[in-house]
N, C-alpha and C positions, 0 to 999 in steps of 0.2 A: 504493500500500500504506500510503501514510504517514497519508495522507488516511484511507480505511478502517478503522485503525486507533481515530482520532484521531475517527471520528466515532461510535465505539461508545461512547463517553466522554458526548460531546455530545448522544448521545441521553438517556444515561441522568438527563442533567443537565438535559434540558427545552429541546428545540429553538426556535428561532422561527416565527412562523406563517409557512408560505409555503419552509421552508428542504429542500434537497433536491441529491445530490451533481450529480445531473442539470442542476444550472443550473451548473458546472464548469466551464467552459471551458479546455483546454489548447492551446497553440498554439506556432508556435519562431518566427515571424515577431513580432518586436521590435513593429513599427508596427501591426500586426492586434491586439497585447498593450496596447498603451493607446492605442487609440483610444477618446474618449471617456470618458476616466478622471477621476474625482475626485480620485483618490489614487491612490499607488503604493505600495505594501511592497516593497522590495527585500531579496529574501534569496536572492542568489547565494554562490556559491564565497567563502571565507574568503581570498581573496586578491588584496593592492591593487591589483596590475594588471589581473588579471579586472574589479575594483570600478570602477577608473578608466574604462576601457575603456566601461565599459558607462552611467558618468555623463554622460561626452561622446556620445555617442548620443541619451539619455534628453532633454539639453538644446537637443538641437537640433532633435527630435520631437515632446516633451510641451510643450503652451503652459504660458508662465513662469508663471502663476498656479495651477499643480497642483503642490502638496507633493510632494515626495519624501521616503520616509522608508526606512531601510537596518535591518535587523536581527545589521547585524556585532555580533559577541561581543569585539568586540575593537579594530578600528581606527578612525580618528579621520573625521568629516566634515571636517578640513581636508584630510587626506591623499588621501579617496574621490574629493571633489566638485576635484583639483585641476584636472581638463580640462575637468569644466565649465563652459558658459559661462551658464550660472543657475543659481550656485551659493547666491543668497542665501535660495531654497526647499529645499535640502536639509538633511535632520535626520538624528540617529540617533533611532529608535524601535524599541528593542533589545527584545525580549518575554523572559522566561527559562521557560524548555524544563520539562515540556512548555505551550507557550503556550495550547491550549486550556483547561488547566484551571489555573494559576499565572494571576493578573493583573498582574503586575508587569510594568511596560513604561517605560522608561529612556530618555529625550529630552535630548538635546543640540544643538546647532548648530554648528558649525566656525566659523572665524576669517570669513566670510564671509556668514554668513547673515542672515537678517534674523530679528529676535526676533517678529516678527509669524507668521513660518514656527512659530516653537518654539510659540507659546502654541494656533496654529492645529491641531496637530497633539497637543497635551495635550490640547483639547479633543474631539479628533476620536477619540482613543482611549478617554477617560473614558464618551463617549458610547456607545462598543462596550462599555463592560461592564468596561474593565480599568483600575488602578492607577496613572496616570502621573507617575514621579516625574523633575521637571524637573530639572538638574542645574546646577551653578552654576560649572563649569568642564570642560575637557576633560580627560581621563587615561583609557587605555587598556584596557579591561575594566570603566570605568565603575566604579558602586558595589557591587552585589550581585556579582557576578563577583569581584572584586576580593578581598569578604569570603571568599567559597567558597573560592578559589586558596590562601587562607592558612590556611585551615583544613586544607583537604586535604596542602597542604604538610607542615603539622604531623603529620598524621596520618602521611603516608610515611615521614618521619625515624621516628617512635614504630613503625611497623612494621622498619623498616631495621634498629634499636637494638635489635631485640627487645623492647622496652617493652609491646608490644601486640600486637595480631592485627586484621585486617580487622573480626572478629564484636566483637571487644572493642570495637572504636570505633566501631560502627555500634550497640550496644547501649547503650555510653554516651551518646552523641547523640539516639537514640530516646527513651531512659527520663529525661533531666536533659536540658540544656539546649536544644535541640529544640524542645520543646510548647511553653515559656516563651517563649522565644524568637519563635515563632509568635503570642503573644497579644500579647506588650510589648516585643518588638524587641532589643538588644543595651542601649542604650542606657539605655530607660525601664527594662528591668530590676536595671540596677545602679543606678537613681535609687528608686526603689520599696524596694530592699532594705535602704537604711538609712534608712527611717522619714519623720521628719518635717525631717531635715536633705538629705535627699536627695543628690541627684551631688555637691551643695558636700563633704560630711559623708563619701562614699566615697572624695573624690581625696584629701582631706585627712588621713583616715585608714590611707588604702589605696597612698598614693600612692609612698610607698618602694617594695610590692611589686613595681614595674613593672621593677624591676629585678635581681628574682627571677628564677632560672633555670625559669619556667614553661610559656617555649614560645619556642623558636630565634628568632623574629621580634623584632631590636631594636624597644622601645618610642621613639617619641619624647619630647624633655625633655618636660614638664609644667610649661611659663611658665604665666606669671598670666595671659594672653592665653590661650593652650589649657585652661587651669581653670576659666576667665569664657568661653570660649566652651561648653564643655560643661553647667555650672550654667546659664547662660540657656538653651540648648537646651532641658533638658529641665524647666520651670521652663513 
C-alpha cells in the first residue's frame, strides 16, 4: 500500500524509462534478499536490537565490499553495526519522509567505519537524484530531525499554554517562515537579513536577544568561537 501510494507521486513527477512496480520483488528469506546486491537500504523496525540483530546476519552474508546503508531516524551506526563483523561498510543514509518526493538524505559512519564507505554512498545517493548531506559527527536524530523535534516541541508547550492552536501554528509556518526557509535555509536567512554586514552584523546586534524569553529551548553562550564559526559559515 505504501508503495502504491508513493508511486502515484512518482508518476506524476516523471518516471524513469524502463520503471514499473512489476520488477518489485518481495521476499522474507534474508539471503534470497541480497543476493547479488550492490547496495543495501536498511529500513527495519526503529529498534536497536531488531537493528543489531539483523547487522550481524547482513555481515556474515553480504560480501564486505557492498555498502550498507540504515535509514534509522534516530540511532547511531556505532550502536546498529555493534555485532557486526564488517562494520567499516556501514553508514547511516537516513532519507526524510516522504522520501520519494523530499531529497534530503543524511550520511554518517559510526566509530568504525571506513570514510571510503561514507563518500561511496554520498555518491551513490546524489547519483539517484537526492541531497546528500555528509555529517561531521555522530548525534542522535542527526541534523534535520533534530531541527523539527525542537520546533515541534515548541509548538506543544504554545498549544499546552494556550498560547496557540494546532491551525494557528501551522498557518504561521505556512504563511512566514516556511517558504523562506525553503529557499535560504535557517541560516542564510538571518545572514541575508541584515544586509551587507550579514550573520557578523545579526549576532552582534541580535545577540542579547538569545536570551529573551522567545522559545523554552536554552540558547547556547555565543563565544567568539561560535560567532567566527557562524560568520565564516555563511560568508
Amino acid at each position: 500500500a505504501v508503495v502504491e501510494t508513493g508511486w502515484v507521486s512518482l508518476t506524476a513527477l516523471g518516471l524513469a524509462p524502463g520503471a514499473s512496480m512489476d520488477r518489485l520483488t518481495v521476499t522474507d528469506d534474508l539471503e534470497e534478499a541480497v543476493e547479488g546486491v550492490d547496495f543495501i537500504q536498511e529500513s527495519g523496525p526503529e529498534r536497536l536490537d531488531i537493528k543489531q540483530a539483523l547487522y550481524k546476519r547482513l555481515g556474515e552474508v553480504v560480501p564486505a565490499d557492498v555498502v550498507i546503508g540504515s535509514s534509522t531516524s534516530g540511532l547511531t551506526m556505532t550502536e546498529i553495526a555493534a555485532e557486526c563483523v564488517t562494520p567499516a561498510r556501514c553508514v547511516i543514509g537516513h532519507p526524510f519522509n516522504p522520501p520519494y518526493l523530499l531529497p534530503l538524505v543524511e550520511i554518517i559512519g559510526g566509530k568504525q567505519t571506513d570514510k571510503a564507505a561514507v563518500e561511496w554512498a554520498a555518491k551513490f545517493y546524489e547519483l539517484a537524484g537526492k541531497a546528500p548531506l555528509v555529517m561531521k559527527k555522530e548525534v542522535p536524530g542527526f541534523v534535520a530531525t533534530r531541527l523539527q523535534e525542537a520546533l515541534w516541541r515548541e509548538a506543544l508547550h504554545m498549544v499546552a499554554n494556550g498560547e496557540a492552536t494546532p491551525e494557528d501554528i501551522d498557518i504561521a509556518l505556512k504563511n512566514g517562515p516556511a517558504p523562506r526557509m525553503a529557499v535560504q535555509g535557517q541560516c542564510m536567512a538571518f545572514h541575508v537579513a541584515c544586509g551587507e554586514g550579514g550573520m557578523a552584523t545579526n549576532l552582534d546586534q541580535f545577540g542579547p536577544a538569545l536570551k529573551w524569553p522567545w522559545t523554552r529551548l536554552e540558547a547556547p553562550e555565543l563565544t567568539k568561537e561560535l560567532r567566527n564559526q557562524m560568520v565564516e559559515g555563511c560568508n
